[in-house]
DRENMI-260187 format. One record per residue: x, y, z of N, C-alpha, C, CB in turn; residue number from 1. Coordinates in steps of 0.2 Angstrom, whole numbers, always signed. Atoms other than C-alpha are relative to their C-alpha. Glycine has a CB too. Layout:
! DRENMI-260187
@n.x=X&n.y=Y&n.z=Z&ca.x=X&ca.y=Y&ca.z=Z&c.x=X&c.y=Y&c.z=Z&cb.x=X&cb.y=Y&cb.z=Z&nr=NUM
...
//
This chain:
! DRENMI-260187
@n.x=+2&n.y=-5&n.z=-4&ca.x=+213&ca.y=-96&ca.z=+177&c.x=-6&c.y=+3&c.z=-4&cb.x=+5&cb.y=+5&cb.z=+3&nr=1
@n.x=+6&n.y=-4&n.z=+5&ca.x=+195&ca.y=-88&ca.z=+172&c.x=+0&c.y=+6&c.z=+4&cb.x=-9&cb.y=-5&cb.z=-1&nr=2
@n.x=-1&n.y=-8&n.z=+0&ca.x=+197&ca.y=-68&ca.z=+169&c.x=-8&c.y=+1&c.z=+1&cb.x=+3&cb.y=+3&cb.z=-7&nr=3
@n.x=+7&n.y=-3&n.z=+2&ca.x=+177&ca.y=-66&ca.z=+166&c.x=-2&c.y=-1&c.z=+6&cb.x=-4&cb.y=-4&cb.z=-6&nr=4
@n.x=+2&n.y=-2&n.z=-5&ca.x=+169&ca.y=-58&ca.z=+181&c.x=-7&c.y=-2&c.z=-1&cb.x=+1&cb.y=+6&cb.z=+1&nr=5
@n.x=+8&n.y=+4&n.z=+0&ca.x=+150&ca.y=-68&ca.z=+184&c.x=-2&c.y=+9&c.z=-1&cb.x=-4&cb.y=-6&cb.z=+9&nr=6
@n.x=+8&n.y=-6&n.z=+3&ca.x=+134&ca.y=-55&ca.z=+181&c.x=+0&c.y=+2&c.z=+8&cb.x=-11&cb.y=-5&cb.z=-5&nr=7
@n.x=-1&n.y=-4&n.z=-7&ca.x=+134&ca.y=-51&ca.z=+201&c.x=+5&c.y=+4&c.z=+0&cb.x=+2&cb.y=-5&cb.z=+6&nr=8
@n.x=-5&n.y=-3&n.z=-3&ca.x=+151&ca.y=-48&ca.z=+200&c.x=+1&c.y=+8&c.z=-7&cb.x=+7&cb.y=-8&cb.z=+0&nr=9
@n.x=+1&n.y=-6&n.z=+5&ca.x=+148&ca.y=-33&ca.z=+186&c.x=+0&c.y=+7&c.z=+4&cb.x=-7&cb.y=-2&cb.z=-3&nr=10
@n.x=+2&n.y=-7&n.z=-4&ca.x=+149&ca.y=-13&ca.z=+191&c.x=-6&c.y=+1&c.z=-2&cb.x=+4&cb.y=+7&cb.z=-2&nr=11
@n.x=+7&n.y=+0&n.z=+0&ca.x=+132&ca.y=-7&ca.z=+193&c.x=+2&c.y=+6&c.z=-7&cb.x=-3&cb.y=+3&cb.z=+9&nr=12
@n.x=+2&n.y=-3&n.z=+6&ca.x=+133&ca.y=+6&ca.z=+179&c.x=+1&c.y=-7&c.z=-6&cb.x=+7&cb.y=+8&cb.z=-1&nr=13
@n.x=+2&n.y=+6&n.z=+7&ca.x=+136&ca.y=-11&ca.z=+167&c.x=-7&c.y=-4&c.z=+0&cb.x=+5&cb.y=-6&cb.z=+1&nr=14
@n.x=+5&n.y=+1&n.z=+0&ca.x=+122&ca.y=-19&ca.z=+176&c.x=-5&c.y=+1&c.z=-2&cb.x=-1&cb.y=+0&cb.z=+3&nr=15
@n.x=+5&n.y=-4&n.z=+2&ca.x=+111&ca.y=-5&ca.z=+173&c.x=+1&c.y=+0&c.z=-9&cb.x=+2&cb.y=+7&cb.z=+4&nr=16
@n.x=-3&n.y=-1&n.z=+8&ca.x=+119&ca.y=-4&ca.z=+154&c.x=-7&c.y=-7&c.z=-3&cb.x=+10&cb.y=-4&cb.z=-2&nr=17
@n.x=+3&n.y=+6&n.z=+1&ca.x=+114&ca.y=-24&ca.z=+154&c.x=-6&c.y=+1&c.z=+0&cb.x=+1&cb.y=-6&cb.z=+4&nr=18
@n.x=+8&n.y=+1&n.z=+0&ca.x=+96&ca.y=-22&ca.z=+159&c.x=-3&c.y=+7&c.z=-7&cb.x=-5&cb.y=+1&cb.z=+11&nr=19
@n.x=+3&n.y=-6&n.z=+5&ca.x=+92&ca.y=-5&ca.z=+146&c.x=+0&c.y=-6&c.z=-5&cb.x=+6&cb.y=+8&cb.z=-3&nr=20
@n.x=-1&n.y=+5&n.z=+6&ca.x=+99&ca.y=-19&ca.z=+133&c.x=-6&c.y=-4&c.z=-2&cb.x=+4&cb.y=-4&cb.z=+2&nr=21
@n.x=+5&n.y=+5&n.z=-1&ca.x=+87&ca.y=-30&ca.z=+139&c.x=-7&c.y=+0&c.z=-2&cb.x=+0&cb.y=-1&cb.z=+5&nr=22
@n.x=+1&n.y=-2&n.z=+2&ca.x=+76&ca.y=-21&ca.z=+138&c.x=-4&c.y=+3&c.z=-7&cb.x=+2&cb.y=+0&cb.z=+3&nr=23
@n.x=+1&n.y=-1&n.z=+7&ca.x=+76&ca.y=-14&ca.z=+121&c.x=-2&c.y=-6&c.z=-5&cb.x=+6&cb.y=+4&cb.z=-1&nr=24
@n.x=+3&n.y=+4&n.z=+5&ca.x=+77&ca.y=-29&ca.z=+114&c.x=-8&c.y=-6&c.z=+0&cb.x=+6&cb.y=-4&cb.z=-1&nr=25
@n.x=+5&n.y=-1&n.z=+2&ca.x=+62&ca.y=-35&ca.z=+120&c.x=-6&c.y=+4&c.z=-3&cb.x=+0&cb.y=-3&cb.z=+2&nr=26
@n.x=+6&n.y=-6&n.z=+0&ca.x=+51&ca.y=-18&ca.z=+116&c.x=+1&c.y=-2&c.z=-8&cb.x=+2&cb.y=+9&cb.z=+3&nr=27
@n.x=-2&n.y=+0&n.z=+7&ca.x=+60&ca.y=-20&ca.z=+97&c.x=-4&c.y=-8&c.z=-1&cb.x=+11&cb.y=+0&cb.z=-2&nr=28
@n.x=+1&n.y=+8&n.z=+4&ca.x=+53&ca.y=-40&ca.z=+95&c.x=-9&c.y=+2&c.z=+4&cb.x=+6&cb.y=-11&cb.z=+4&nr=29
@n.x=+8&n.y=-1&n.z=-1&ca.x=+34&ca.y=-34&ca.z=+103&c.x=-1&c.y=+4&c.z=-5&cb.x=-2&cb.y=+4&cb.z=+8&nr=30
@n.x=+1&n.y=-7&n.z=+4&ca.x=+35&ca.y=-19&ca.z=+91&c.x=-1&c.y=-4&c.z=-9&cb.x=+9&cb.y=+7&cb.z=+1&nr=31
@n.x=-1&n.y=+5&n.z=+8&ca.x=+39&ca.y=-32&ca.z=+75&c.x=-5&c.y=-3&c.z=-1&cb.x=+7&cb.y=-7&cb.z=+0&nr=32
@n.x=+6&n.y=+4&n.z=-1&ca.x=+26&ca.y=-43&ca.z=+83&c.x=-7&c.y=+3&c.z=-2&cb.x=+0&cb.y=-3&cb.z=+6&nr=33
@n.x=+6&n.y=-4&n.z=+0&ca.x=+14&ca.y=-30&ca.z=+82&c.x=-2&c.y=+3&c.z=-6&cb.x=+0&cb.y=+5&cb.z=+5&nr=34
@n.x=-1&n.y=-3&n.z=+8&ca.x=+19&ca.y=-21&ca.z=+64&c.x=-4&c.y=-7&c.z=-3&cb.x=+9&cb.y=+1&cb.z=-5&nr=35
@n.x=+4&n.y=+4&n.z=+3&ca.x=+16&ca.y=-39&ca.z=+59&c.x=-7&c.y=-1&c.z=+2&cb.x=+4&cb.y=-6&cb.z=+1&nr=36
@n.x=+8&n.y=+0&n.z=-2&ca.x=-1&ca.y=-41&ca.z=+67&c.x=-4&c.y=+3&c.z=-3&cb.x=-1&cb.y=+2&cb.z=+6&nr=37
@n.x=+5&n.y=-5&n.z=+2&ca.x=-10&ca.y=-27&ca.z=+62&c.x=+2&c.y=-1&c.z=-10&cb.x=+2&cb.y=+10&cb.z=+5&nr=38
@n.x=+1&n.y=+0&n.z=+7&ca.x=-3&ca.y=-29&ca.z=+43&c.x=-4&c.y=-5&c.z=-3&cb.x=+6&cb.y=+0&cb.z=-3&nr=39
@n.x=+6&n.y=+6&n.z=+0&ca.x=-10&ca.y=-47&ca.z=+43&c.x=-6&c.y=+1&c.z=+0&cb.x=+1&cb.y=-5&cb.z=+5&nr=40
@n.x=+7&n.y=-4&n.z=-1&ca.x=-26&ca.y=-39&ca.z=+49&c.x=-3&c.y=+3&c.z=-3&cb.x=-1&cb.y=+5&cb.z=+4&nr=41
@n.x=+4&n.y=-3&n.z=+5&ca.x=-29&ca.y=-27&ca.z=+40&c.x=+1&c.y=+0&c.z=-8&cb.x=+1&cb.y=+7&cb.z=+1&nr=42
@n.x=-2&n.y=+2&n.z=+9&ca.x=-23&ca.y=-34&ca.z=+22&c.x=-9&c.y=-1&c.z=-3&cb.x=+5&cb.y=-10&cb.z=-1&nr=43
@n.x=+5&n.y=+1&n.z=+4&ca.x=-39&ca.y=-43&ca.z=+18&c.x=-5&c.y=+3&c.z=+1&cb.x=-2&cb.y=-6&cb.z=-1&nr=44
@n.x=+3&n.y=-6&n.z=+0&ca.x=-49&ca.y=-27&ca.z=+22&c.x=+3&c.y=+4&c.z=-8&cb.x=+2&cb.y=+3&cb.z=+8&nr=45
@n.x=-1&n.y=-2&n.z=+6&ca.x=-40&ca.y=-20&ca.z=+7&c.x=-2&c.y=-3&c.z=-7&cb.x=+6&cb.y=+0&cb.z=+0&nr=46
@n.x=+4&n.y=+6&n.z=+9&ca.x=-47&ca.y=-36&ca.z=-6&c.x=-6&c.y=+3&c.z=+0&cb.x=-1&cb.y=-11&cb.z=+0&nr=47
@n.x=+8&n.y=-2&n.z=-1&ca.x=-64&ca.y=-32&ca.z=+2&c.x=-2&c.y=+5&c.z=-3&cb.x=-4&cb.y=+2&cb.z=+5&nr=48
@n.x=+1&n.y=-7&n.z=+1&ca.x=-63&ca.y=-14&ca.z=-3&c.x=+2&c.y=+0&c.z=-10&cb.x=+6&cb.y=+6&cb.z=+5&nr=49
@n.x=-2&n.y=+0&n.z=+10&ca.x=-59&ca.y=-19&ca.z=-24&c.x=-6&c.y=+0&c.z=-4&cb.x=+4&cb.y=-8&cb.z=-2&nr=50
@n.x=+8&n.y=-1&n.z=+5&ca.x=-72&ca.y=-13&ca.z=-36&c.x=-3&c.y=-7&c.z=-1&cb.x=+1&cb.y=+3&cb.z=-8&nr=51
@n.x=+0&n.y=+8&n.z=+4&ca.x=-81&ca.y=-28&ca.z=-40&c.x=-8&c.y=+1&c.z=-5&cb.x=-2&cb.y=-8&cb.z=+8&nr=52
@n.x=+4&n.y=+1&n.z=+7&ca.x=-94&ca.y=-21&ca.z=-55&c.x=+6&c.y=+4&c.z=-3&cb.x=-10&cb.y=+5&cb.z=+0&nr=53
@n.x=-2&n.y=-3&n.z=+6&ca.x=-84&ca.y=-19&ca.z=-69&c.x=-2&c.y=-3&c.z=-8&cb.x=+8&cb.y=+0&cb.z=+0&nr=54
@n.x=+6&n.y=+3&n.z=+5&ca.x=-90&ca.y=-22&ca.z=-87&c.x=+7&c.y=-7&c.z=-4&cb.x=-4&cb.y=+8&cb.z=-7&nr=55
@n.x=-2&n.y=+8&n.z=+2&ca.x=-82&ca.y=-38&ca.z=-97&c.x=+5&c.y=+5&c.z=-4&cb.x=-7&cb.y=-7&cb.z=-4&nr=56
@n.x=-6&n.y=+0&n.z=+4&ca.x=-72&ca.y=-27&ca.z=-110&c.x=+0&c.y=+10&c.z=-1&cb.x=+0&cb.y=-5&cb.z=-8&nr=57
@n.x=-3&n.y=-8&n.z=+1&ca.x=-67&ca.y=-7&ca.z=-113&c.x=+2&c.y=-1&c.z=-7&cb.x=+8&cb.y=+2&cb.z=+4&nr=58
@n.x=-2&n.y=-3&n.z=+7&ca.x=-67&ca.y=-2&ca.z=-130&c.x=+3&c.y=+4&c.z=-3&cb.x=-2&cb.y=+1&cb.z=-3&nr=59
@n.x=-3&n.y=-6&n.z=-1&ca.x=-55&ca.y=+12&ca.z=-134&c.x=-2&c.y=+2&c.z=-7&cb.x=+8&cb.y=+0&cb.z=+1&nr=60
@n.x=-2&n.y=-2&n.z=+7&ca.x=-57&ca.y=+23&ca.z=-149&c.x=+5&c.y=+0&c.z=-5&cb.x=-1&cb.y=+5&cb.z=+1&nr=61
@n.x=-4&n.y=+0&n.z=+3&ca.x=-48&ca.y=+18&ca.z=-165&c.x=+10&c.y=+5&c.z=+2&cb.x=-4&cb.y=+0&cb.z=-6&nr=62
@n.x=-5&n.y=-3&n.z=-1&ca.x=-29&ca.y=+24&ca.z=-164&c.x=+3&c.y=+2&c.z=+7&cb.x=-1&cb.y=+3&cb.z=-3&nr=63
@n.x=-4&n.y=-4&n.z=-6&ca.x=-27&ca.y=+29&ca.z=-146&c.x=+1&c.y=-6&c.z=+5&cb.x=-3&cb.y=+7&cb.z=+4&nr=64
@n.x=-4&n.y=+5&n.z=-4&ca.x=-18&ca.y=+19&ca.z=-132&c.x=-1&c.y=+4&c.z=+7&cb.x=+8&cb.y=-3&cb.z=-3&nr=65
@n.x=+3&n.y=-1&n.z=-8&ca.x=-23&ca.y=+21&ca.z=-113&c.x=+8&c.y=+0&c.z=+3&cb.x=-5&cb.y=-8&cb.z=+3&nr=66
@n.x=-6&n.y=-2&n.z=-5&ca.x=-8&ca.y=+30&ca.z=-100&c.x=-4&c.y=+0&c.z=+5&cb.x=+4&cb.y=+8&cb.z=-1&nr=67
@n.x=+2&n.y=+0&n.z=-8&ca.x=-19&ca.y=+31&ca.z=-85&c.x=-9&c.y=-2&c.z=+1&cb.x=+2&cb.y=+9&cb.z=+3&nr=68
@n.x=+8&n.y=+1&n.z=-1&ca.x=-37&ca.y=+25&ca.z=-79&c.x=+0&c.y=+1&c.z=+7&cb.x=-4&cb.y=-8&cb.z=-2&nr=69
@n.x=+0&n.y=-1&n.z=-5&ca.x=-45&ca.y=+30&ca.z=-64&c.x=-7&c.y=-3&c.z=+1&cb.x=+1&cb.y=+6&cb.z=+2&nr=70
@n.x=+7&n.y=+1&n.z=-2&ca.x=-63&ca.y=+25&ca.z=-57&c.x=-4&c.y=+4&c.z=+4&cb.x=+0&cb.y=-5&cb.z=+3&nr=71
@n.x=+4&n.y=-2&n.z=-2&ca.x=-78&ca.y=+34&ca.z=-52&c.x=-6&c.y=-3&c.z=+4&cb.x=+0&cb.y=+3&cb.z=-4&nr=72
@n.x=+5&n.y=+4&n.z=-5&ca.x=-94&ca.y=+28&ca.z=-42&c.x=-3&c.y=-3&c.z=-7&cb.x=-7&cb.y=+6&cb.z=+6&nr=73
@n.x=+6&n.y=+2&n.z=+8&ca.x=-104&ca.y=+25&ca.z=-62&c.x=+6&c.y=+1&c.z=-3&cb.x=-9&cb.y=+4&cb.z=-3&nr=74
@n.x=-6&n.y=-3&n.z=+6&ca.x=-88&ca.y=+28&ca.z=-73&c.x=+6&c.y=-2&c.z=+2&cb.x=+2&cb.y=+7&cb.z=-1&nr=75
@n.x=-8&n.y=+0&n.z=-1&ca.x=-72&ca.y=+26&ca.z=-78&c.x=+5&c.y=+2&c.z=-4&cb.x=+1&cb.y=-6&cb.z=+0&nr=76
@n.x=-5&n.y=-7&n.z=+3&ca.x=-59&ca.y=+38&ca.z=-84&c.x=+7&c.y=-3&c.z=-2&cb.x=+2&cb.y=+6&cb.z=+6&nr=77
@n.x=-6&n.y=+4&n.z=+4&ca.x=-45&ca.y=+32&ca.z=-96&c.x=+2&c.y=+7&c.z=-3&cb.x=-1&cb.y=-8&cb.z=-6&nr=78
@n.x=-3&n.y=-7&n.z=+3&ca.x=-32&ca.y=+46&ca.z=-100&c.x=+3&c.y=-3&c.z=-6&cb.x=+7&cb.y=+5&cb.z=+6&nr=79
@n.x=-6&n.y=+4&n.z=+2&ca.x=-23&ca.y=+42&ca.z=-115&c.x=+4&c.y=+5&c.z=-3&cb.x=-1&cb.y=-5&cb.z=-5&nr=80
@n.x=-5&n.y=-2&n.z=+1&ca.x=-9&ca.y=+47&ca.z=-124&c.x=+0&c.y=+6&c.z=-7&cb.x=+3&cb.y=-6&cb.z=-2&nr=81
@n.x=+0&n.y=-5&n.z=+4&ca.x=-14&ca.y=+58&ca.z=-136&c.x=-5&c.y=+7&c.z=+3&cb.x=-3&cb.y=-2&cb.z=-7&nr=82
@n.x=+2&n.y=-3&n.z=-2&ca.x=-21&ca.y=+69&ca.z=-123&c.x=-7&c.y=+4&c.z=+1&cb.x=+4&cb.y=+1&cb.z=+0&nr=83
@n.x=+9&n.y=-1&n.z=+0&ca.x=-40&ca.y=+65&ca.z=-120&c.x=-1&c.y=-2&c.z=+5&cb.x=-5&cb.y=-3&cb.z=-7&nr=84
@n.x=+5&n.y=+4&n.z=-6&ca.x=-50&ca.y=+59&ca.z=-106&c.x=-6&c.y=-2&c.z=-1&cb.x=-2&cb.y=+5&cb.z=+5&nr=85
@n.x=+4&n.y=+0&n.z=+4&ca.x=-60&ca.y=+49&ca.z=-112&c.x=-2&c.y=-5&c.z=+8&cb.x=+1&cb.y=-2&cb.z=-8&nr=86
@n.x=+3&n.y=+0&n.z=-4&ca.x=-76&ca.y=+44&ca.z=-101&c.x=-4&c.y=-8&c.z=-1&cb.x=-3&cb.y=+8&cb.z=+0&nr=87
@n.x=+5&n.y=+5&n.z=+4&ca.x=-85&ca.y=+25&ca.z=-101&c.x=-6&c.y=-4&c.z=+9&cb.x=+8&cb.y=-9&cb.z=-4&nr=88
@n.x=+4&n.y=+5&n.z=-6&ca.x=-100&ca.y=+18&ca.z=-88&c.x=+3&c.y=-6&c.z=+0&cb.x=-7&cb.y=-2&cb.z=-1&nr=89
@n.x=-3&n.y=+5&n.z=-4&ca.x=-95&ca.y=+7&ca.z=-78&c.x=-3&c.y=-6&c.z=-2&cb.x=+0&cb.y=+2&cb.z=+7&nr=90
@n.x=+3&n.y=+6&n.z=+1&ca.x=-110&ca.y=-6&ca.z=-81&c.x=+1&c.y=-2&c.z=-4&cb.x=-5&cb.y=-1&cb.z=-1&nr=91
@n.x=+2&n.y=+3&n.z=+7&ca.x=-110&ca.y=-8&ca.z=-100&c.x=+8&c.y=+1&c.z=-2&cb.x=-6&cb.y=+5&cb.z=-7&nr=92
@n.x=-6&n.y=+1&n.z=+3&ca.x=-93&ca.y=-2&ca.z=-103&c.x=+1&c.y=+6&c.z=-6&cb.x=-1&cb.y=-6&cb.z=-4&nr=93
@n.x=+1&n.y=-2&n.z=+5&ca.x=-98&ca.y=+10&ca.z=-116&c.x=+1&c.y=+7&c.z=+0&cb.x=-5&cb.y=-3&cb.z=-2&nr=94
@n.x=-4&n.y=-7&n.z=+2&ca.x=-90&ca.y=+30&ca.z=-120&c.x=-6&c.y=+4&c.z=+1&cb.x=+4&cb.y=+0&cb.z=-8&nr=95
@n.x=+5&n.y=-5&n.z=+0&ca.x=-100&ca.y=+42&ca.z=-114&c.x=+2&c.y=+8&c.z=-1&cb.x=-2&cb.y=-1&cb.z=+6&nr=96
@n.x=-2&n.y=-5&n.z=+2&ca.x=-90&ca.y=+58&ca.z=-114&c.x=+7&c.y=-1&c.z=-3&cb.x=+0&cb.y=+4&cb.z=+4&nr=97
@n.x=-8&n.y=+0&n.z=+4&ca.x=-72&ca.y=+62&ca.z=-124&c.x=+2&c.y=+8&c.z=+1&cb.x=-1&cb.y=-3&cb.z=-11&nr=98
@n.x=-2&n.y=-5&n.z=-2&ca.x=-63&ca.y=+75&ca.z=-117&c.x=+4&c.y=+3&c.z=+0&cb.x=-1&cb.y=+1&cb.z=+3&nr=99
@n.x=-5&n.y=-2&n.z=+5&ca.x=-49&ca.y=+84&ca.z=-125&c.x=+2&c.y=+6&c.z=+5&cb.x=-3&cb.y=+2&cb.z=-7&nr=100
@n.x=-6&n.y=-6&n.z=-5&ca.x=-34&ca.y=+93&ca.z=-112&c.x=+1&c.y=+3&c.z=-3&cb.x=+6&cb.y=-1&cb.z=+2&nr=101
@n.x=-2&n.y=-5&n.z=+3&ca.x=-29&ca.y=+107&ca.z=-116&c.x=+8&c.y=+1&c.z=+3&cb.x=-6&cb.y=+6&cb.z=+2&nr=102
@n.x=-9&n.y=-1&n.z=-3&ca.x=-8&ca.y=+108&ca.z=-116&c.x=-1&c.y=+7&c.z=+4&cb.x=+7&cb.y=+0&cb.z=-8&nr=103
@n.x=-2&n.y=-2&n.z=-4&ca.x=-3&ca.y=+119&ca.z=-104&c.x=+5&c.y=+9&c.z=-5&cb.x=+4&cb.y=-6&cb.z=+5&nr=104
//
């Protein structure tokens, strides 16, 4: 004897349950489809955007070692560890200012 009532034979508040279900799970697999889409999209817009003049090598001043660099439009800004900002063009490479934080 089969107990399991067919999909007709369901109360209408279940019916209603079933289709929300239904629902949801395809809005959750359009929503996945779509995160995926637009990240695939817009990735190799992020390589395009990668500096592409930098000089062949950075020289640091004897004894100090590099904690942070940033990049400017002509420069580039390496913090280091003995608390200097030191300043290098971007074409050649080569130290233009040296700039000494003041501790707090």
């Amino acid at each position: 004897m089969n107990d399991t009532p067919d999909a007709e034979g369901l109360p209408p508040s279940l019916r209603f349950l079933k289709g929300l279900v239904i629902v949801l799970t395809v809005t959750m697999i359009a929503g996945v489809i779509t995160v995926v889409g637009v990240i695939v999209t817009r990735m190799p817009d992020a390589s395009r955007a990668a500096p592409l003049l930098l000089p062949e090598a950075i020289i640091l001043p004897a004894g100090t070692r590099a904690q942070a660099v940033t990049l400017g439009d002509d420069w580039i800004g390496v913090v280091t560890e003995d608390d200097r900002f030191l300043v290098f063009d971007r074409r050649t490479g080569t130290l233009r200012q040296d700039i000494a934080i003041a501790a707090p």
